[in-house]
N, C-alpha and C positions, 0 to 999 in steps of 0.2 A: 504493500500500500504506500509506504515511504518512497518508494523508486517510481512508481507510478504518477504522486503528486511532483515529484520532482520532476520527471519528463513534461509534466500538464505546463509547470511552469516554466521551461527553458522553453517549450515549443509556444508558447503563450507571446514572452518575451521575443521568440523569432517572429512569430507572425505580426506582433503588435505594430502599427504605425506610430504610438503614442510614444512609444516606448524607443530610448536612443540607441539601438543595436551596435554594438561593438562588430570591427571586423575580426575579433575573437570570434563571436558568439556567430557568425555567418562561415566564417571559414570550415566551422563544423557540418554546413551542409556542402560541403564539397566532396567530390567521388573520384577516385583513380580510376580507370579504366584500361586493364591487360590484357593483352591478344598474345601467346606465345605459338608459334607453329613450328614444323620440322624446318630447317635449312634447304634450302634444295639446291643443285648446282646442274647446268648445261654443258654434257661433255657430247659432242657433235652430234647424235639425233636424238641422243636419251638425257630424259629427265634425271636425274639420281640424289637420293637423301645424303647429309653429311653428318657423319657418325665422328666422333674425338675417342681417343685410346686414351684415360686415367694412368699420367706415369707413374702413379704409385700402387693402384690396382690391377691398373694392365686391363681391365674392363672399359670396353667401348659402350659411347652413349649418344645418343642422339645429340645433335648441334641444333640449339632452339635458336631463334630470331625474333626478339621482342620490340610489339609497336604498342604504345602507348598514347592516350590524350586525360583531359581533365572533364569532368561535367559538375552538373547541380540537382540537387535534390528540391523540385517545387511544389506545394500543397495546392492542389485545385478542386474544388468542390466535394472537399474533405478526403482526396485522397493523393497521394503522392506519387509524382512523376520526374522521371531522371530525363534533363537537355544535355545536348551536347551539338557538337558540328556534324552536321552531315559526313564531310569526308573521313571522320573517326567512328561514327557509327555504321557507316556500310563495310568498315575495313572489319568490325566486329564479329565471329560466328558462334556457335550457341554454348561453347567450351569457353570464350571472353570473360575474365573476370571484373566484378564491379566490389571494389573495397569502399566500405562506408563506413562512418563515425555512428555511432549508438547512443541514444540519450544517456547510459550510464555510463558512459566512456573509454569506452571498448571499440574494437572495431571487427570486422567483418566481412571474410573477400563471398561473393555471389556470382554465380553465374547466371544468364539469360537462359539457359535449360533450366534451369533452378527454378528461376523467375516463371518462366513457363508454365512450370505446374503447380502452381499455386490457387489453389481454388477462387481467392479473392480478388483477383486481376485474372481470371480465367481469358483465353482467348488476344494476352499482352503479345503485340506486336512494336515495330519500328514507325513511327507516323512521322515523313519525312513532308519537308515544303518543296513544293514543285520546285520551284525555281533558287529559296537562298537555302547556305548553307547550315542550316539548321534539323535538328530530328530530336524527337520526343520519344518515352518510351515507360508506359509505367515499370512500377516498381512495389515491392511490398516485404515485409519482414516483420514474421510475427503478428505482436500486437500493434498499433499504427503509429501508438507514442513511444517504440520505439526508434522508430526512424526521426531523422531530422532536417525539417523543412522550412526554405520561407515560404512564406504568404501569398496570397495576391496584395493585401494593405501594403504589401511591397516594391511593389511596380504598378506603373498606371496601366492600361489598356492602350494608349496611343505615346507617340514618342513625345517626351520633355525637351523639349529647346534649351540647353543647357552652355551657358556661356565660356566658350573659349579662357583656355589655360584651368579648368574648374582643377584641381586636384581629384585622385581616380587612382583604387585600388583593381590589381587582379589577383584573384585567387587560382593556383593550379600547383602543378608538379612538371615545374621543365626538368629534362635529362632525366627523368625516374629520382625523381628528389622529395624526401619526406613523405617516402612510405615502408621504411626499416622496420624499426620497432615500434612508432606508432603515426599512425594516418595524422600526418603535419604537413597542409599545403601553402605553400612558398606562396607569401606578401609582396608583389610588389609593386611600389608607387612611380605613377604616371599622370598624365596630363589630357585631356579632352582638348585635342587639335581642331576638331571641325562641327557645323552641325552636321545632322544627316547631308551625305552628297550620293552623288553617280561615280564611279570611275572608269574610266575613259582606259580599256585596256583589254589584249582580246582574253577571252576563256571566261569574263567575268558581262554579265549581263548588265547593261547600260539602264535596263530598268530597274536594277536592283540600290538601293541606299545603303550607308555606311556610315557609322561614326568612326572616325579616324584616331587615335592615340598617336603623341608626340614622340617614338619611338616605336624600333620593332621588339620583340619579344624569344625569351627562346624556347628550344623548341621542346611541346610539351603541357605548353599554356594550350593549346588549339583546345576549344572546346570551354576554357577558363571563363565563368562569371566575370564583369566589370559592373565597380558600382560607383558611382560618385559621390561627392560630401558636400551636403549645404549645412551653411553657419545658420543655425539658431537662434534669435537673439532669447537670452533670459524673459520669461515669463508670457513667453509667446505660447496660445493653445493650439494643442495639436489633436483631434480628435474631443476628447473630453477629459483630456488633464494637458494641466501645465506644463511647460518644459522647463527644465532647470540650466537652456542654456548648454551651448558647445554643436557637434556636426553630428548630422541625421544623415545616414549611409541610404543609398537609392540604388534600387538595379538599373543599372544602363543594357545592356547587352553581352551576348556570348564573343569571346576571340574569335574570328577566324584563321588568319591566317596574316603573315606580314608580307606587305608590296616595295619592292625595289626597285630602283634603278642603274642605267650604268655608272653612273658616278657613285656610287656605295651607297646614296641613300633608304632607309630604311625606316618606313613607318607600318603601324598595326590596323589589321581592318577588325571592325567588330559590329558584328549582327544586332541592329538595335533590338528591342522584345517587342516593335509588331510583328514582328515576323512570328515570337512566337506566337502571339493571339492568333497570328492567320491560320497556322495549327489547331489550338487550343478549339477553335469557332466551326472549324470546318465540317461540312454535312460526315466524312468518316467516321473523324474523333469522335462526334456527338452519336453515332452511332454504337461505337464503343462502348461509350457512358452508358447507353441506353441499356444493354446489354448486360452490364452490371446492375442495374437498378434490379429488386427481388420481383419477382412473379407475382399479382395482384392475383 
């Protein structure tokens, strides 16, 4: 009962908009996402696995190849769903591990076969956006306060115009960093370069929008949460309590990917969250939902 009250009120605090979330208390919903498969190598028309020989056993072992991104754990009409980038979710297959933080603060690797046969997201699949790089994919574990989620109180439905140079955190794991001994995903601070734009570049869809960060990123972020920071002033109401003053954390959007040119430049693109709603809203997903709801 103790651990239970205690998850009501950490998940309370994540979802609350009153409430000044720390990027502590957010980086807890962040996910690793592991893919490990066999090595394979091209020796003139045959495919062939590569196996390593143990110099101190002398037993051979398979040569794995590990790809990696970052996602988010989000709560939507009470139940919780893992974002990430397109291009790290189709790289996924049903052996993909997904390590997650637990309200009691433990952690927890899962697979999408796992995920699969779960009674209470019965029928969880991949719900990708036609067009940006974004995919949705429920999620479940347990009891539901075990998992940990933000809110919708936490991002708007349409995108915030958010003024240049704003201060902006990303949460992930570049290079496979901080997930040893306990699921710790790597802070770091950046700047909001742009509002939504187009970029002008082939492979990338000219109708597609972008918020831009003042920097590229490494690799590993792909899939990484971005949120931004408005100043507070003291005694400003938020909902139905006071504020006591200092920065109110916002979801901006998912990482994509960083764009360069030939002179070394290097800046981040990132998926604003209509895109996620254009998921979220969409005649599939709602068919989903619907699917879930119990038999009248």
């Amino acid at each position: 009962m103790r651990n239970l009250l205690r998850a009501c009120i950490l998940i309370f605090f994540i979802c609350s908009s009153a409430h000044a979330v720390s990027i502590d208390e957010l980086s807890k919903t962040v996910v690793f996402l592991r893919q490990q498969s066999q090595e394979m190598e091209i020796k003139g028309d045959k495919t062939l696995e590569v196996w390593y020989r143990d110099p101190y056993s002398k037993e051979f072992s398979p040569k794995l190849t590990t790809a990696s991104g970052t996602g988010l754990i989000v709560q939507y009409n009470k139940r919780d769903y893992l974002i990430t980038v397109k291009h790290v979710a189709t790289a996924l297959s049903s052996t993909a591990e997904i390590i997650i933080n637990l309200s009691a603060g433990q952690s927890r690797s899962l697979t999408f076969k796992w995920l699969s046969q779960q009674e209470i997201i019965k029928g969880a699949q991949w719900f990708h956006h036609p067009k940006a790089d974004i995919s949705i994919h429920p999620i479940a574990y347990q009891d539901r306060f075990d998992l940990l989620a933000i809110g919708e109180d936490l991002f708007p439905k349409k995108d915030i115009e958010i003024s240049l140079l704003t201060p902006a955190y990303v949460l992930g794991f570049p290079m496979g960093l901080g997930v040893k001994e306990k699921l710790s995903p790597i802070a770091k601070g950046t700047q909001i370069a742009s509002r939504p734009t187009s970029i002008d570049s082939p492979g990338i869809s000219p109708d597609l929008q972008f918020i831009l960060l003042d920097q590229a990123l490494a690799q590993g972020y792909s899939g990484a949460p971005v949120f931004y920071t408005e100043d507070i002033p003291s005694g400003v109401t938020i909902g139905s309590q006071r504020m006591k003053g200092g920065e109110k954390l916002h979801f901006v959007g998912i990482l994509s990917a960083s764009f360069s040119d030939k002179t070394g430049g290097k800046i981040s693109l990132v998926i604003p969250i209509s895109y996620i709603w254009d998921i979220l809203e969409s005649s599939e997903f709602r068919k989903y939902e619907k699917g879930l709801e119990p038999k009248k």
